[in-house]
N, C-alpha and C positions, 0 to 999 in steps of 0.2 A: 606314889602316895597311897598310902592305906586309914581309912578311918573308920573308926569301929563308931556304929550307927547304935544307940538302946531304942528297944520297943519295949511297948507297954510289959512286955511279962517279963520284962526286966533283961529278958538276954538280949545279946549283942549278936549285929550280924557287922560283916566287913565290905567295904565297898573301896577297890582299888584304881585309881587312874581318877582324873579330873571329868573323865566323858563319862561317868556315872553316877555324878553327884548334879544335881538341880535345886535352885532355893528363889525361892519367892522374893522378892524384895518391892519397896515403896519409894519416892524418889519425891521429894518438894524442897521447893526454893523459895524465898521472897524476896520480894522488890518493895522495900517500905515506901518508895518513892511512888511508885503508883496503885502502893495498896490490892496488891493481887498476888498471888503464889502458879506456880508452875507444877504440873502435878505429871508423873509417869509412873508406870506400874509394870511389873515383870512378875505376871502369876501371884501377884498379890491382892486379898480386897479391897474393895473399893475405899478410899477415907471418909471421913463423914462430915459433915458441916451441923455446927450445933449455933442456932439461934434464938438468943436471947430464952426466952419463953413460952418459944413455939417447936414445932417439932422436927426433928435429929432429919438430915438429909445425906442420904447415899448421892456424892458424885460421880455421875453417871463418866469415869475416865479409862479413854480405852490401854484394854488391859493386854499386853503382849505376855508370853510366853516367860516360863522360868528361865533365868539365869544358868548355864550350862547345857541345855537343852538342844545347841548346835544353831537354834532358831532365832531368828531376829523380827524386826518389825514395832520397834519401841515408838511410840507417839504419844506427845508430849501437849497438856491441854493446859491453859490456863484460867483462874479462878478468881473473880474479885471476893476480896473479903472483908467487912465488913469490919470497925473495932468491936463492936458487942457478937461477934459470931468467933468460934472458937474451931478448928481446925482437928477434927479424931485424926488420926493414924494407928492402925492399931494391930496388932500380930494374929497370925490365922491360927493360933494353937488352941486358943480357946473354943475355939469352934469349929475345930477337924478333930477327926476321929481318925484312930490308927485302924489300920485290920478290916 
């Protein structure tokens, strides 16, 4: 497998074989039944818990290794959530930098 990766200055580099690609990923489930979510993480940030009208909370959930990386160790927390509280997830692009 070959996939041509873009960086910022527009050119492309190539990355071959699955053993050298890694990606972050987030992982939530719910249980409307007892009103909690299941939360695991693979080199991804943390999600955020937003309440009502008070202020934005980073879920402290532990965070295993990226996805292809060889490495395991995934652990999986759960979170009661609240109907007036609102669940972030959100992608690391905006706030990584290339180079």
């Amino acid at each position: 497998m070959t996939v041509n990766l873009p960086s910022e200055d527009g050119a492309e580099s190539q990355a071959t074989g699955a053993e050298e690609l890694a990606v972050s990923a987030g992982r939530c489930s719910r249980d409307p039944r007892k009103g909690r979510r299941a939360l695991a993480g693979a080199g991804h940030l943390p999600p955020a818990l937003l309440v009502g009208d008070g202020p934005t909370q980073l879920i402290r959930a532990p965070i295993g290794p990226p996805l292809g990386t060889g490495v395991g160790g995934y652990e999986q927390i759960f979170v009661d959530q609240l109907p007036d509280q609102i669940l972030l997830m959100h992608l690391d692009g905006p706030v990584e930098r290339w180079g």
